[in-house]
N, C-alpha and C positions, 0 to 999 in steps of 0.2 A: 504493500500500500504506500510504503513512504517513496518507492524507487517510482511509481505512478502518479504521485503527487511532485515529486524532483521534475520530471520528464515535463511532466502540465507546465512548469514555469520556463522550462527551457524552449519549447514549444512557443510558449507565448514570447518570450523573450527573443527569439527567430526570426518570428510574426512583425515586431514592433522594430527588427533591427531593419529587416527589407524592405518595410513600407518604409522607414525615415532612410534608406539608401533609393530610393525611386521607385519602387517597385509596386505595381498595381493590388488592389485587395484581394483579385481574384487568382492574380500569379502567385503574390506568396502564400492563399490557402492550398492552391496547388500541390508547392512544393512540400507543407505541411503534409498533405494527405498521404505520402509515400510513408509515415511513418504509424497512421493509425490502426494497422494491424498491429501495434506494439502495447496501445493503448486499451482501455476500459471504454464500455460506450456511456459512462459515465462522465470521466474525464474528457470524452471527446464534445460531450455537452457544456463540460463546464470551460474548455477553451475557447469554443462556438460565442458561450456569453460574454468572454472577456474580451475577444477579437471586437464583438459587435459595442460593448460598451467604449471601446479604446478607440474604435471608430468615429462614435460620436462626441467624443472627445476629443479626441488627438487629433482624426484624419484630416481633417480640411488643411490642417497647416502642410500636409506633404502631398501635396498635388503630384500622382504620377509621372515620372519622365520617362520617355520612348526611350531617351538614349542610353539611360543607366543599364550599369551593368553589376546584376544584382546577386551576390552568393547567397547558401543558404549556411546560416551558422550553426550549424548542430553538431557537437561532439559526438562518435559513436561510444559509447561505453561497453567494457563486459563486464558480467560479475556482479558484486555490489556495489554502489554508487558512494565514493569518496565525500563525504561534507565537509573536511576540514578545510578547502579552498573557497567554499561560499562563505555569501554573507548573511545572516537571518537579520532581517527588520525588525527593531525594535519597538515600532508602530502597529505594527500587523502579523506579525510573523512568517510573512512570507522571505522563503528565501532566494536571494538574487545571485548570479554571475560574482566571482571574485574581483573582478575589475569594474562591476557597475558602484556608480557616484549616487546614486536615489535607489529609492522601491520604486519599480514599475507598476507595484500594484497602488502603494497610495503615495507616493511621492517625497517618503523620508529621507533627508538625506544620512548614510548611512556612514558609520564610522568602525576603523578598522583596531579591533584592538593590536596594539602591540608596534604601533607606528611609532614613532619617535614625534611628540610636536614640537613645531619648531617656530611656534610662538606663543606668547606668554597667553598666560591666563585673562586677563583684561582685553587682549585683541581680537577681530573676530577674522575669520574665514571669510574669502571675497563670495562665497554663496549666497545669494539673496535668500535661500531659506532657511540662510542661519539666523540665530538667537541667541547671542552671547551673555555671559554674568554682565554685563554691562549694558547692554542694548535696553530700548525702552520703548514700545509700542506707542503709537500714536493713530487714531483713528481722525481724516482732515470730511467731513462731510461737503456735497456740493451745495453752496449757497449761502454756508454757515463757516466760509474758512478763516472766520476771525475768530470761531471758537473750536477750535482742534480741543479732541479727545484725548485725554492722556490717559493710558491701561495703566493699571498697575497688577499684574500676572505673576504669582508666584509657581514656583517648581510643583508639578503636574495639579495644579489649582484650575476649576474648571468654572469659569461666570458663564450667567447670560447675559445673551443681547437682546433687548424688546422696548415695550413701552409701558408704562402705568395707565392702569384707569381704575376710575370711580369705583364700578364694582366688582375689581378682582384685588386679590388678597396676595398677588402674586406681584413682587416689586424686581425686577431684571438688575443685574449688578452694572450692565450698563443702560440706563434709561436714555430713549432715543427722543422723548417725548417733547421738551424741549426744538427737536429741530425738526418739525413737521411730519412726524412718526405714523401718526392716523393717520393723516390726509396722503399718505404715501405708502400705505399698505403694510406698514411693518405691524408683524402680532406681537404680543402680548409675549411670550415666549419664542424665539422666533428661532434663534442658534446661538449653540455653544462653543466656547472659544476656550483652547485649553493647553497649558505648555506642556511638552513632554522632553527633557533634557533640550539642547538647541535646536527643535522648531518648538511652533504655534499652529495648533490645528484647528478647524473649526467643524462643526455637525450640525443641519438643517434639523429644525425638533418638529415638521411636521406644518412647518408656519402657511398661512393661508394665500401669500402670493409667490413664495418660493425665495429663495438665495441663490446670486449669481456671482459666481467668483471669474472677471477677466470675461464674461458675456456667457459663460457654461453653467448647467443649470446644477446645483447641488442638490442633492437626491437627500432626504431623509433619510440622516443616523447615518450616512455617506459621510466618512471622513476624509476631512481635504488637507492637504500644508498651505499657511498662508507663505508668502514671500514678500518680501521687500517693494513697492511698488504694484502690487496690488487692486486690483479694483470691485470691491464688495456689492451688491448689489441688492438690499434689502427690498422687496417689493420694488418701489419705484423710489428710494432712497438709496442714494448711492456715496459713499465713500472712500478714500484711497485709505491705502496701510502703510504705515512708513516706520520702518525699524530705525529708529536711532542711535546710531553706537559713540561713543566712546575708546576711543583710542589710549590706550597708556603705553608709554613709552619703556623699552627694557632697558636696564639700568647694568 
């Protein structure tokens, strides 16, 4: 089961290398299907879904090119399957390629233990999806940018985002109400925002006109990474996300 669950991500991980190398949806499920006699038709269900969610995610930005020339990345393995060169997400637990920088499945950026860093504690990583001890969250709304947001997120602490009213008993840790909250759809409990060592994630709770991060629609209880530059999208409220760091100089 676990060697069939390995295969699933390598699989997708194939999938996602060919399309961002040119390669059309329908050539690289091709090359895919030479290996699904290896697979469960279970697993070939559950690649089927992540092809077609990663599509409506990701595809537009990689428009087919004719001229590319597109391998397929698959290791052939015998025997048992080696884990000590992957990487397991600490987000999700999915595990990635030893040389991959993020989860492909929800977009952590992933850390390697045993590297040597080679900058101090106070500085951060040029990743936009980093979140250093120093950094400081800043939510700038559109219409209201003389009154920017300041978070204050502690280590895996988990707020909401929403608004107040009258008759609910439910007060959001960030209240939007203030900068035209109702009249722009944002609910009452709308999404959580939550640190997990160096990112910030966030999770649709189900809210009544949806969340969009960068114009894509965030699915309920779908965990996202936020990044640096950012564009939120509450209902028809929208705001940028701006990680602020702090540099300290090594001595």
């Amino acid at each position: 089961m676990a060697e069939q669950q390995y295969f699933l991500e390598e699989l997708f991980e194939a999938f996602v290398f060919m399309r961002r190398q040119g390669a059309t949806p329908d050539y690289a499920i091709q090359l895919l299907r030479q290996h699904y006699p290896h697979i469960s038709p279970e697993v070939r269900n559950e690649l089927s879904l992540r092809i077609r969610v990663w599509e409506k995610r990701e595809g537009h930005r990689y428009p087919p090119d004719p001229d590319a020339r597109v391998s397929f990345p698959i290791f052939e393995r015998e025997g048992n399957v080696d884990m000590s060169d992957e990487i397991q997400c600490p987000q999700c637990g999915t595990v990635n390629h030893s040389e991959a920088n993020y989860c492909y499945s929800c977009g952590t950026l992933l850390t390697r233990l045993g590297t040597q860093q080679l900058y101090d504690e106070g500085e951060e990583e040029s990743s936009a999806a980093t979140f250093g001890k120093l950094s400081s969250l800043v939510f700038t709304v559109r219409g209201f940018e003389h009154a920017p947001i300041h978070v204050d997120l502690g280590e895996s602490q988990e707020l909401i985002i929403g608004r107040t009213a009258q008759d609910s008993v439910i007060e959001p840790d960030i209240d939007l109400v203030n900068y035209d909250a109702q009249k722009l759809g944002v609910s009452r409990v709308h999404l959580t925002l939550k640190r997990h060592e160096n990112n910030i994630t966030i999770s649709d709770m189900g809210s009544s006109n949806f969340t969009y991060l960068n114009g894509e629609r965030v699915y309920p209880q779908e965990v996202r990474v936020l990044r640096d530059g950012d564009e939120l999208r509450l209902g028809k409220l929208v705001m940028r996300v701006a990680f602020q760091r702090q540099l300290r100089r090594i001595t």
